[in-house]
PQR file with spaces between the fields and no chain letter, atoms N, CA, C, O and H, PARSE charges and radii, in Angstrom:
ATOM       1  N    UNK     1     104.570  128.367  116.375 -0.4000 1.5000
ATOM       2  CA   UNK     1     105.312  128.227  115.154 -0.0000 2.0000
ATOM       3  C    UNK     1     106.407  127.167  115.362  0.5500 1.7000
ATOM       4  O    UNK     1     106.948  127.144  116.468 -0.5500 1.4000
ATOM       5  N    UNK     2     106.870  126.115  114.241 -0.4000 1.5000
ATOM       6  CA   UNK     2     107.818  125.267  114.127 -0.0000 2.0000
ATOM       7  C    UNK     2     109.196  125.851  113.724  0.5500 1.7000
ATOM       8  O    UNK     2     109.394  126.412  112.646 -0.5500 1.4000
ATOM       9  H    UNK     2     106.431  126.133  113.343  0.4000 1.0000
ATOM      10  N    UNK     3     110.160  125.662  114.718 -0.4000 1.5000
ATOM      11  CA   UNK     3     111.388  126.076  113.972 -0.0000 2.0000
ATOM      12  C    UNK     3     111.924  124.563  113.986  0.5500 1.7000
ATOM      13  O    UNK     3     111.548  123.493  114.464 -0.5500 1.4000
ATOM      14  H    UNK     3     109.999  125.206  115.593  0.4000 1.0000
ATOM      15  N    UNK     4     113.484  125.243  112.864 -0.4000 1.5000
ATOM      16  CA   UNK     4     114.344  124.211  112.835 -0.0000 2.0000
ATOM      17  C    UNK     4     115.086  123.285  113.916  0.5500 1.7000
ATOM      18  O    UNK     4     115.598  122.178  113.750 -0.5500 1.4000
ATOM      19  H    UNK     4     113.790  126.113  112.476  0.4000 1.0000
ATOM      20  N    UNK     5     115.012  123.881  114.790 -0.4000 1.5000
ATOM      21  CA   UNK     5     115.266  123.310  116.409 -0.0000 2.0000
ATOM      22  C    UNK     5     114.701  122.263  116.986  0.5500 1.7000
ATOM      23  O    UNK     5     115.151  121.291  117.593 -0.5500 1.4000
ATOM      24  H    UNK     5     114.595  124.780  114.924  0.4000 1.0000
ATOM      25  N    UNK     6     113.184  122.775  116.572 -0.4000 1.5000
ATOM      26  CA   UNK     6     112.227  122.430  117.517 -0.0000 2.0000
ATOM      27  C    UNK     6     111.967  120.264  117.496  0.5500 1.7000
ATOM      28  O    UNK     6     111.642  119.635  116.488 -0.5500 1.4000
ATOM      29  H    UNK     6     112.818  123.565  116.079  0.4000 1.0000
ATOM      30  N    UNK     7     112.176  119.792  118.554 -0.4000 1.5000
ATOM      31  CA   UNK     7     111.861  118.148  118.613 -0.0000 2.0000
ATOM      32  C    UNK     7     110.879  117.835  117.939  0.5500 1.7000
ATOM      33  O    UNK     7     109.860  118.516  117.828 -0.5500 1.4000
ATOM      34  H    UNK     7     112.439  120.302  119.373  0.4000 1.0000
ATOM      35  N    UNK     8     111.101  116.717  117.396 -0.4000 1.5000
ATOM      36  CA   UNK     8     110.121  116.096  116.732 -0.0000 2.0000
ATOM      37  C    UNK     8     109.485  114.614  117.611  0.5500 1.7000
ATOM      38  O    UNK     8     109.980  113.490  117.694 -0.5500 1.4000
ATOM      39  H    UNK     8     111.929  116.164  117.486  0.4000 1.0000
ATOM      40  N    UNK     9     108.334  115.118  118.130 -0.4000 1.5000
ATOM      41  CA   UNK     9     107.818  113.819  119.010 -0.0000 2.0000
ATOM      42  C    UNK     9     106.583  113.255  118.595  0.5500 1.7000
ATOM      43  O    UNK     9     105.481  113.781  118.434 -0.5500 1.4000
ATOM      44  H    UNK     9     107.932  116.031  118.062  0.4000 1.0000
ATOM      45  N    UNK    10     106.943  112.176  118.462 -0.4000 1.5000
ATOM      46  CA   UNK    10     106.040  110.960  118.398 -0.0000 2.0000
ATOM      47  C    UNK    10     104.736  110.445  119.556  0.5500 1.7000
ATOM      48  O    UNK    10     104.837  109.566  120.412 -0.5500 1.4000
ATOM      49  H    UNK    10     107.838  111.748  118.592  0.4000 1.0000
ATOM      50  N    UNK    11     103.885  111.053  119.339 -0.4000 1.5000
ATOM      51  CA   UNK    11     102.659  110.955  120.275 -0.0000 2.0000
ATOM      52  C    UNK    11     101.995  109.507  120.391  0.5500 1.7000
ATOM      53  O    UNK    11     101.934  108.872  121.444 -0.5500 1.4000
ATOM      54  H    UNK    11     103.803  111.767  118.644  0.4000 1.0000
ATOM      55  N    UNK    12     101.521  109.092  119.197 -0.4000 1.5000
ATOM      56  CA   UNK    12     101.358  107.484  119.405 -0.0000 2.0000
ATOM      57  C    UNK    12     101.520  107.146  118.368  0.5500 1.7000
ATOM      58  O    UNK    12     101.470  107.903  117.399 -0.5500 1.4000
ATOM      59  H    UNK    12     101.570  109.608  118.342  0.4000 1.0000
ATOM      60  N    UNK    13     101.790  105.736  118.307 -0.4000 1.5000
ATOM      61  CA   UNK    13     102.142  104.746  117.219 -0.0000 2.0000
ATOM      62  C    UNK    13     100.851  104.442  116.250  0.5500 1.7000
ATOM      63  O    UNK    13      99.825  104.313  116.918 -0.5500 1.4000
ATOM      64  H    UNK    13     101.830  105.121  119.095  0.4000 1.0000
ATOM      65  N    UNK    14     100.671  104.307  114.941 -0.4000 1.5000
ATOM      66  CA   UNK    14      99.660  103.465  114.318 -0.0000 2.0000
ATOM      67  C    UNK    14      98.944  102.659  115.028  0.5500 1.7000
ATOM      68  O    UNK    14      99.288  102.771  116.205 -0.5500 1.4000
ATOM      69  H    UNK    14     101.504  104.411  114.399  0.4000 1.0000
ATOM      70  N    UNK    15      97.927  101.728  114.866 -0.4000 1.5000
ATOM      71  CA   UNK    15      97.382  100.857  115.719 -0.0000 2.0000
ATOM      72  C    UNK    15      97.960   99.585  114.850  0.5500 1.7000
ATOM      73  O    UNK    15      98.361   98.494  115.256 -0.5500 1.4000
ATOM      74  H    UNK    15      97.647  101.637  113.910  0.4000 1.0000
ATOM      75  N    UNK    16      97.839  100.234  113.183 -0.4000 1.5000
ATOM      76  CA   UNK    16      98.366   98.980  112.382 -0.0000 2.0000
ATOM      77  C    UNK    16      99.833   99.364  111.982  0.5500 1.7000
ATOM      78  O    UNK    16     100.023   99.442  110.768 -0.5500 1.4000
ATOM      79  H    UNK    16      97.514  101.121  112.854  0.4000 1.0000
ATOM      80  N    UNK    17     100.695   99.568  112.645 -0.4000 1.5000
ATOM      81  CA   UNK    17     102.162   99.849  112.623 -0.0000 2.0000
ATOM      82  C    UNK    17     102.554  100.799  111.324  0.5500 1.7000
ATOM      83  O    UNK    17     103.699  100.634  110.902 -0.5500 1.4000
ATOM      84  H    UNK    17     100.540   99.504  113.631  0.4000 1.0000
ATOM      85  N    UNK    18     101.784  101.710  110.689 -0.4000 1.5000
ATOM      86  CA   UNK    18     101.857  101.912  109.530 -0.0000 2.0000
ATOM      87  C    UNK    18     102.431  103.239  109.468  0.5500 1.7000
ATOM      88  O    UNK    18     101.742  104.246  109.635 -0.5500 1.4000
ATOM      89  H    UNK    18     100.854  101.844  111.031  0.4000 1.0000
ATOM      90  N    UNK    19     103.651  103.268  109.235 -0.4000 1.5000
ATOM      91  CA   UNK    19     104.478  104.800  109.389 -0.0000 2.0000
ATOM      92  C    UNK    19     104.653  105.624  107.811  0.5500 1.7000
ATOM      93  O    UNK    19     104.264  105.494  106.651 -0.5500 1.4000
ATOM      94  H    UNK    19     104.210  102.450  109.099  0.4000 1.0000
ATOM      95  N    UNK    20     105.448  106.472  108.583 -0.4000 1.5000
ATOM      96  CA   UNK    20     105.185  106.796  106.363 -0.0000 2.0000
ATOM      97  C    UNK    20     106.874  106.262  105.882  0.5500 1.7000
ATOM      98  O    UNK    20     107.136  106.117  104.688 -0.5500 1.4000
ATOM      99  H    UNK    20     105.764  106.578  109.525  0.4000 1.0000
ATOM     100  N    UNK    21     107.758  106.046  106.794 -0.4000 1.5000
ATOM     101  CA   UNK    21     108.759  105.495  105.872 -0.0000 2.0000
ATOM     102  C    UNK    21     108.378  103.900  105.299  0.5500 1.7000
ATOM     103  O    UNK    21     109.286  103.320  104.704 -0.5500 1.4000
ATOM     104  H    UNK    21     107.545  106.164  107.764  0.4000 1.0000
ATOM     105  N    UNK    22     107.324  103.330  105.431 -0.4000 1.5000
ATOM     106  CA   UNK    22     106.182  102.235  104.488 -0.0000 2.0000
ATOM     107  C    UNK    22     105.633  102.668  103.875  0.5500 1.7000
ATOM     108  O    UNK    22     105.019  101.995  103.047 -0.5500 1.4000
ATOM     109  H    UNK    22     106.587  103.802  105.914  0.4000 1.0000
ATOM     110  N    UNK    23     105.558  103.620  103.899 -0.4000 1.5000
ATOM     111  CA   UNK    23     104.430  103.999  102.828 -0.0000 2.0000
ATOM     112  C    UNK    23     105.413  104.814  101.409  0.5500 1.7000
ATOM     113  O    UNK    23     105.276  104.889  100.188 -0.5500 1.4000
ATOM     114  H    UNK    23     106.057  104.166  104.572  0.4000 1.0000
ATOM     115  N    UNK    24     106.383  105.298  102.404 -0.4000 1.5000
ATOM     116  CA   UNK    24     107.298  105.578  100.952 -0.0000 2.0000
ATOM     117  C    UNK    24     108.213  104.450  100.375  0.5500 1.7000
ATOM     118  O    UNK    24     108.951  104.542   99.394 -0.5500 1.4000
ATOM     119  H    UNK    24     106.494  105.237  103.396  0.4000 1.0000
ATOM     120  N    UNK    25     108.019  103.377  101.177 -0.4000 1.5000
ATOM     121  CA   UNK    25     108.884  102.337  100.806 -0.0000 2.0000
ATOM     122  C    UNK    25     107.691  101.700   99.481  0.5500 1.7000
ATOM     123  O    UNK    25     107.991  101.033   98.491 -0.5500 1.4000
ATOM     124  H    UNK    25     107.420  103.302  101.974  0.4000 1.0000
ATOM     125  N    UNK    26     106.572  102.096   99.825 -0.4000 1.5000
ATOM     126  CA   UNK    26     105.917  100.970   98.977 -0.0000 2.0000
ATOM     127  C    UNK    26     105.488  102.023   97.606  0.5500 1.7000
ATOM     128  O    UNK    26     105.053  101.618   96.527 -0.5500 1.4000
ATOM     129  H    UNK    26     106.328  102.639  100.629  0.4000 1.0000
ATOM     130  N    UNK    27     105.685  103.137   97.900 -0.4000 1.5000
ATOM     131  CA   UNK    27     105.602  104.230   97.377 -0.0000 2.0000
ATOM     132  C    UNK    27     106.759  104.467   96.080  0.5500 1.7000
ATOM     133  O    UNK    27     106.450  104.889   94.966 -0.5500 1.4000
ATOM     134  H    UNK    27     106.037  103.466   98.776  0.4000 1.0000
ATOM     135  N    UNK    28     107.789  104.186   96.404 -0.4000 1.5000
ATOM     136  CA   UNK    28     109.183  104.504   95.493 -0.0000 2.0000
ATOM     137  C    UNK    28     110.155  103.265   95.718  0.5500 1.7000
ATOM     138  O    UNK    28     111.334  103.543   95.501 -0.5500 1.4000
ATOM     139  H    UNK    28     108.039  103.842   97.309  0.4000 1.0000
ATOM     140  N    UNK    29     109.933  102.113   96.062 -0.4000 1.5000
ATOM     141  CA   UNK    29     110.954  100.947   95.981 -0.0000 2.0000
ATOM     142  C    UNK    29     110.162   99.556   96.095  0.5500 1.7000
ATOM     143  O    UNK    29     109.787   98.919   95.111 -0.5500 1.4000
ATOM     144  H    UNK    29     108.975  101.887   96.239  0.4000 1.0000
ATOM     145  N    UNK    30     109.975   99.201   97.320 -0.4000 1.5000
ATOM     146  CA   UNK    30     108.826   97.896   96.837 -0.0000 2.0000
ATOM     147  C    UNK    30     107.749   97.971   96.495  0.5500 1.7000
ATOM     148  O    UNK    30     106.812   97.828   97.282 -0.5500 1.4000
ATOM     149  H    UNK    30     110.280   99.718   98.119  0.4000 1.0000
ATOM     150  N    UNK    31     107.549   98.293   94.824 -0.4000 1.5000
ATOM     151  CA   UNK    31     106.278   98.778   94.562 -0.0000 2.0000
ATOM     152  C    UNK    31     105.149   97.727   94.024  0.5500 1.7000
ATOM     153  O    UNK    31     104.018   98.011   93.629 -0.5500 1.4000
ATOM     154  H    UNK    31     108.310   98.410   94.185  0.4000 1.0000
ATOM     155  N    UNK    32     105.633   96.699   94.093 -0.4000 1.5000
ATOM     156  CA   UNK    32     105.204   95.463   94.099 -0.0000 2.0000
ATOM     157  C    UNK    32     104.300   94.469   94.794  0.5500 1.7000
ATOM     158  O    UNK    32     103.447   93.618   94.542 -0.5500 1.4000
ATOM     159  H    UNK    32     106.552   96.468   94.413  0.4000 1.0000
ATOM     160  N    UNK    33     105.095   95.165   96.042 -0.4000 1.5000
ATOM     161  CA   UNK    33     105.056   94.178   97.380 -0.0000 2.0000
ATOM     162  C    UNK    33     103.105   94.150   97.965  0.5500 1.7000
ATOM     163  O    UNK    33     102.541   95.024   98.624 -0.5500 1.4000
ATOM     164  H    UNK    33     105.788   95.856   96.246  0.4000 1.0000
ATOM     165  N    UNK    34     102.743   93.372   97.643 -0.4000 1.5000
ATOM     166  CA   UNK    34     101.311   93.306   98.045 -0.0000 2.0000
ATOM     167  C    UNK    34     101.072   93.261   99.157  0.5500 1.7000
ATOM     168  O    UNK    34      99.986   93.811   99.336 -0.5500 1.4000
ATOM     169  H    UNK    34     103.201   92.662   97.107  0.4000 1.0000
ATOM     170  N    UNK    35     101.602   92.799  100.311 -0.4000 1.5000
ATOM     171  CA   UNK    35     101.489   92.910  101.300 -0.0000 2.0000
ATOM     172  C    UNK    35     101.391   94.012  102.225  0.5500 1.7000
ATOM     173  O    UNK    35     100.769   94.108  103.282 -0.5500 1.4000
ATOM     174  H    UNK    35     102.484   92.352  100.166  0.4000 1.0000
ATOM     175  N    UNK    36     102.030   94.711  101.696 -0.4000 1.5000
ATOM     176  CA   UNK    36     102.863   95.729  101.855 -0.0000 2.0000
ATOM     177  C    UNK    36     101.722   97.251  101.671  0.5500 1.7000
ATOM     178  O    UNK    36     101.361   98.284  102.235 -0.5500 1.4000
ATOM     179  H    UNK    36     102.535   94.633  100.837  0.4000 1.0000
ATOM     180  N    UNK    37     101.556   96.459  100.500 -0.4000 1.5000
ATOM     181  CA   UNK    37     100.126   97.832  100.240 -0.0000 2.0000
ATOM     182  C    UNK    37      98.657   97.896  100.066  0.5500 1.7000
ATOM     183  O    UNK    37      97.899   98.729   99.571 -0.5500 1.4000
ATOM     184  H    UNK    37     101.850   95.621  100.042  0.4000 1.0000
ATOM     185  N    UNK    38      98.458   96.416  100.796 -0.4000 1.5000
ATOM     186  CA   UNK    38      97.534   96.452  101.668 -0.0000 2.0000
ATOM     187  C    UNK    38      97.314   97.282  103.055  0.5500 1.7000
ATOM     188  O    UNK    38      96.458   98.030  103.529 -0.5500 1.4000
ATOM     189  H    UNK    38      99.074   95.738  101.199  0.4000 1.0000
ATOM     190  N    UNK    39      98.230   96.878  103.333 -0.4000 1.5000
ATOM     191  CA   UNK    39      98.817   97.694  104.994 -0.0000 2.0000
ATOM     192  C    UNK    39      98.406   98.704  104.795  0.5500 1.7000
ATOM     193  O    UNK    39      97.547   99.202  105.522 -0.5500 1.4000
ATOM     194  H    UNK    39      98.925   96.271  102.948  0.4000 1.0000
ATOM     195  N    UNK    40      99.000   99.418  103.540 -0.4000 1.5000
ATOM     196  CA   UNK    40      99.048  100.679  103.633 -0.0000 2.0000
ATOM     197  C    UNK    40      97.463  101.662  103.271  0.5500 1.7000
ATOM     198  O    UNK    40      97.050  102.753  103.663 -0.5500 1.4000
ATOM     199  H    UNK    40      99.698   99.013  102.949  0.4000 1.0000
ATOM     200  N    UNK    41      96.881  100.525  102.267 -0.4000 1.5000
ATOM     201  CA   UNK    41      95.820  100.962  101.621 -0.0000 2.0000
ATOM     202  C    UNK    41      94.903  100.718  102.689  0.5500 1.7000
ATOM     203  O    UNK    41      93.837  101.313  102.526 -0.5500 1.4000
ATOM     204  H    UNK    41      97.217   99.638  101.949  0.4000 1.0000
ATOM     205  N    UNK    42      94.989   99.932  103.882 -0.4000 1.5000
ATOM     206  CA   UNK    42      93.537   99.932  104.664 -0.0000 2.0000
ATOM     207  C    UNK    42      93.718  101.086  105.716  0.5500 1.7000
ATOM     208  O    UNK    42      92.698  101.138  106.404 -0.5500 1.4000
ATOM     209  H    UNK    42      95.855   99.449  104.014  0.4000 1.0000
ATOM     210  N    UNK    43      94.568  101.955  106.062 -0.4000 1.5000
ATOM     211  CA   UNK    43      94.704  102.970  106.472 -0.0000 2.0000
ATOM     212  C    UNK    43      93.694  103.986  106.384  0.5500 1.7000
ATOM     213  O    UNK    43      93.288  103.982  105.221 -0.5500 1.4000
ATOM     214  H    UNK    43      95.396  101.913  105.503  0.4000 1.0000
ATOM     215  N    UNK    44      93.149  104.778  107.003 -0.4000 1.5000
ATOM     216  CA   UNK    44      91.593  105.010  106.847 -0.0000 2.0000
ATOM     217  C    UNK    44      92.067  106.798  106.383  0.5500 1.7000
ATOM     218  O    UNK    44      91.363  107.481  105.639 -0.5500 1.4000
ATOM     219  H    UNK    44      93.479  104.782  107.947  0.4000 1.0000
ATOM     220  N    UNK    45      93.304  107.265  106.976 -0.4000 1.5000
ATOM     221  CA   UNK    45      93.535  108.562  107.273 -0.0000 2.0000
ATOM     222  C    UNK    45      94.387  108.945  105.843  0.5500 1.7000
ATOM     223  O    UNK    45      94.938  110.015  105.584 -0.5500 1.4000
ATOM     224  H    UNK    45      93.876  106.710  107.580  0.4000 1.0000
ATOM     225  N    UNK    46      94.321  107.850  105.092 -0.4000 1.5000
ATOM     226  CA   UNK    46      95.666  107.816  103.737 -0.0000 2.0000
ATOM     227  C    UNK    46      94.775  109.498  102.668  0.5500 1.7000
ATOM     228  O    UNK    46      93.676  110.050  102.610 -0.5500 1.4000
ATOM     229  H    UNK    46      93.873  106.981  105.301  0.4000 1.0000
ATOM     230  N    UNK    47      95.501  109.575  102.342 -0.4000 1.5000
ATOM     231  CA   UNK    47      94.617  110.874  101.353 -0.0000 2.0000
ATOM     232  C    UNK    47      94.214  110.345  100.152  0.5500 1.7000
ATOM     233  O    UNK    47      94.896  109.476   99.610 -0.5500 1.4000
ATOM     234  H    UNK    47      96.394  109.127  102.389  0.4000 1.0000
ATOM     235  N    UNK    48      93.043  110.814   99.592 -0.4000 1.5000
ATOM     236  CA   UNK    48      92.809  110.013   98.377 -0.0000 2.0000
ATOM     237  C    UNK    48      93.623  109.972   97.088  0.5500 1.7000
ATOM     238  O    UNK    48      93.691  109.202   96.129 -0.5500 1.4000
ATOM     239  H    UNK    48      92.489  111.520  100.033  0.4000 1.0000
ATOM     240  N    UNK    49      94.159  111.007   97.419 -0.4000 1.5000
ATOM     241  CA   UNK    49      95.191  111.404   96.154 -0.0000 2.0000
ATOM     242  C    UNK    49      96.216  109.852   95.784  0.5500 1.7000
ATOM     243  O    UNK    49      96.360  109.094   94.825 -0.5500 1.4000
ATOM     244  H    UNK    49      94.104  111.632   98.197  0.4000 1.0000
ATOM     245  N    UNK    50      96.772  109.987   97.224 -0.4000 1.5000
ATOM     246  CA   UNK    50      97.868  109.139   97.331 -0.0000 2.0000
ATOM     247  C    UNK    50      97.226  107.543   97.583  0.5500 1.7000
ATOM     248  O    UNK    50      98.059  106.637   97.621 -0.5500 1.4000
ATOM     249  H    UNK    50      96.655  110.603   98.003  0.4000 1.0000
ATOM     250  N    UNK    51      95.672  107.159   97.765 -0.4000 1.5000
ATOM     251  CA   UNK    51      95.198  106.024   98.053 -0.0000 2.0000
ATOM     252  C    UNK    51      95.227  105.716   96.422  0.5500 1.7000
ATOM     253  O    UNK    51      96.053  104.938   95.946 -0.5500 1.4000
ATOM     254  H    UNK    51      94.995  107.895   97.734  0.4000 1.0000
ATOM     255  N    UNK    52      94.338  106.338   95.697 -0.4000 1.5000
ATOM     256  CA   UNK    52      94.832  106.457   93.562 -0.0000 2.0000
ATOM     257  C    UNK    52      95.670  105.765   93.496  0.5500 1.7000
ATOM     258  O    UNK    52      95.650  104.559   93.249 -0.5500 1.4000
ATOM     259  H    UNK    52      93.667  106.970   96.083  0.4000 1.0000
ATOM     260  N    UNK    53      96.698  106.575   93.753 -0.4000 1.5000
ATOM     261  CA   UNK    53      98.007  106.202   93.534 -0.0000 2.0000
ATOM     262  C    UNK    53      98.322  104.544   93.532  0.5500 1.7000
ATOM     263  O    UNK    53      98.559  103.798   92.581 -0.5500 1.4000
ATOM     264  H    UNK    53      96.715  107.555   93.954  0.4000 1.0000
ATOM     265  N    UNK    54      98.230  104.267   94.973 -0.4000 1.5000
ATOM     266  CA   UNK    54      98.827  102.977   95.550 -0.0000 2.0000
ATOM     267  C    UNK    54      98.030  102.256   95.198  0.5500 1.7000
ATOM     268  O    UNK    54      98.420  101.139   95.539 -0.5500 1.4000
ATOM     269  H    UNK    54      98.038  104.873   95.745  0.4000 1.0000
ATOM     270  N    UNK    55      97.127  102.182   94.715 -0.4000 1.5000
ATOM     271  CA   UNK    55      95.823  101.302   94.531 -0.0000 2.0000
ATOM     272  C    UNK    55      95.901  100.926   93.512  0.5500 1.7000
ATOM     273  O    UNK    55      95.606   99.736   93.407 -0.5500 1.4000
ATOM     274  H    UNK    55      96.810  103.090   94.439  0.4000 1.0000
ATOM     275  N    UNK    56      96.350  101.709   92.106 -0.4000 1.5000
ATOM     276  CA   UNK    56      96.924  101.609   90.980 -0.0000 2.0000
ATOM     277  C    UNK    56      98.165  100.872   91.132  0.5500 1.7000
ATOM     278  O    UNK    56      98.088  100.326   90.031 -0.5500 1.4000
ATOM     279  H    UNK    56      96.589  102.676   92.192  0.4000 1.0000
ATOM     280  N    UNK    57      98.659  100.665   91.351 -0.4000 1.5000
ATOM     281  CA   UNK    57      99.989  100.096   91.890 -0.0000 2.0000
ATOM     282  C    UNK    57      99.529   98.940   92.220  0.5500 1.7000
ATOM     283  O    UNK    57      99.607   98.115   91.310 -0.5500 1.4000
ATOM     284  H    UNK    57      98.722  101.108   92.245  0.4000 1.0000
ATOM     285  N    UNK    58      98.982   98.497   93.388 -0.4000 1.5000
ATOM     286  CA   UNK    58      98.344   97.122   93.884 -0.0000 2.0000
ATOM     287  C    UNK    58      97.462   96.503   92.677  0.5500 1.7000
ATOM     288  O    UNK    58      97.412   95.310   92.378 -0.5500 1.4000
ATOM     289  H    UNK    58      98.918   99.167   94.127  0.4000 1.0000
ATOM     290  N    UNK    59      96.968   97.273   92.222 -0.4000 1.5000
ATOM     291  CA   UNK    59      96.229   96.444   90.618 -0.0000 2.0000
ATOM     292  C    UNK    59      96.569   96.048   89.692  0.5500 1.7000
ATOM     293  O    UNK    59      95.883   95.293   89.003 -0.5500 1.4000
ATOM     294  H    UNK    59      97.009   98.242   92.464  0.4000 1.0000
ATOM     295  N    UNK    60      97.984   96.521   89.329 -0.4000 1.5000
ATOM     296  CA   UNK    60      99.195   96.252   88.759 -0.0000 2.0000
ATOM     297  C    UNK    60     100.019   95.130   88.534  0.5500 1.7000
ATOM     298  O    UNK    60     100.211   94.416   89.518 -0.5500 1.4000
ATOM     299  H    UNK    60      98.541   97.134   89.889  0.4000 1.0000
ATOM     300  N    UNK    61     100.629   94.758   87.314 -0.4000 1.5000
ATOM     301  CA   UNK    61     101.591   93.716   87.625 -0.0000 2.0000
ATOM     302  C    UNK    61     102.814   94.112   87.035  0.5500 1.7000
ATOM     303  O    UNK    61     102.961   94.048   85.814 -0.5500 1.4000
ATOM     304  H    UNK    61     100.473   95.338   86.514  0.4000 1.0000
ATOM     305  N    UNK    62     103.936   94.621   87.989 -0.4000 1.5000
ATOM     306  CA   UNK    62     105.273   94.345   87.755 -0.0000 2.0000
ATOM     307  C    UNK    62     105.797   93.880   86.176  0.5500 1.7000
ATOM     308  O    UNK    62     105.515   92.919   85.461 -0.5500 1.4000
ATOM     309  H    UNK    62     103.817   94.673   88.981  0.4000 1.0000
ATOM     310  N    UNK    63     106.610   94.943   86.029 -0.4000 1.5000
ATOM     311  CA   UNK    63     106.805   94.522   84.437 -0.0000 2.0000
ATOM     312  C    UNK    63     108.036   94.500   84.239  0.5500 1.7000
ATOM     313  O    UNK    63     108.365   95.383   85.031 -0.5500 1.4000
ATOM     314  H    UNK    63     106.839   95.724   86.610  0.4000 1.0000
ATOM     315  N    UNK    64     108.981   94.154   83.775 -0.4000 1.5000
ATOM     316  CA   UNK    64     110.524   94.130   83.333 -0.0000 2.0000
ATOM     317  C    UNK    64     110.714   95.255   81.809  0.5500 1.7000
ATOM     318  O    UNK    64     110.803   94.782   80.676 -0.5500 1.4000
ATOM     319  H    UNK    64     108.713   93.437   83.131  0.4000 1.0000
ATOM     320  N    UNK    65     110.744   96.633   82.076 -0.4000 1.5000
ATOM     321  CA   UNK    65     111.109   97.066   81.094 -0.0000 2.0000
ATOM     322  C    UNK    65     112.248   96.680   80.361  0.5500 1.7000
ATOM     323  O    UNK    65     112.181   96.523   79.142 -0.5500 1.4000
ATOM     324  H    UNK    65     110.672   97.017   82.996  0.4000 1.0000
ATOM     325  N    UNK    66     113.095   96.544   80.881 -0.4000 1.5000
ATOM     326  CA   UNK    66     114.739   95.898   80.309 -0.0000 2.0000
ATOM     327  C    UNK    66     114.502   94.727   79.222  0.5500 1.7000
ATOM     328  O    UNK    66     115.420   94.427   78.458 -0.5500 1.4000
ATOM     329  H    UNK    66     113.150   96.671   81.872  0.4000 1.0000
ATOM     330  N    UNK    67     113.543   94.223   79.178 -0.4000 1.5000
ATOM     331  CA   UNK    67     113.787   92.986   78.097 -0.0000 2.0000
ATOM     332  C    UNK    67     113.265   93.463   77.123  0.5500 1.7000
ATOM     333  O    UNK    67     113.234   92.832   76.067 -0.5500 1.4000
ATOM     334  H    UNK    67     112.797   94.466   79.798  0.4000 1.0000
């Protein structure tokens, strides 16, 4: 069982550097960024839920609600 104590360790890195504070970056702030969510979208382990998601997003073009 996990308690609140318990370390949080990092076993190995991505192979394609792809952590999830990128993936929430591309997720809730650069949602734009194509580069960005490519990275994220060729990720093989991404859930489909959340591949939808970002994929919709990458198909997308950036819009200026304000005007």
């Amino acid at each position: 069982m996990v308690t609140p104590n318990d370390d949080l360790v990092l076993l190995e890195e991505h192979p394609q550097q792809v952590s999830v504070s990128l993936v929430n970056d591309v997720k809730f702030f650069d949602r734009f960024n194509k580069e960005k969510l490519e990275k994220v979208l060729s990720v093989d382990a991404l859930s489909e839920s959340l591949r939808a998601i970002l994929l919709k997003q990458f198909l997308s073009k950036p819009t200026n609600r304000w005007e």
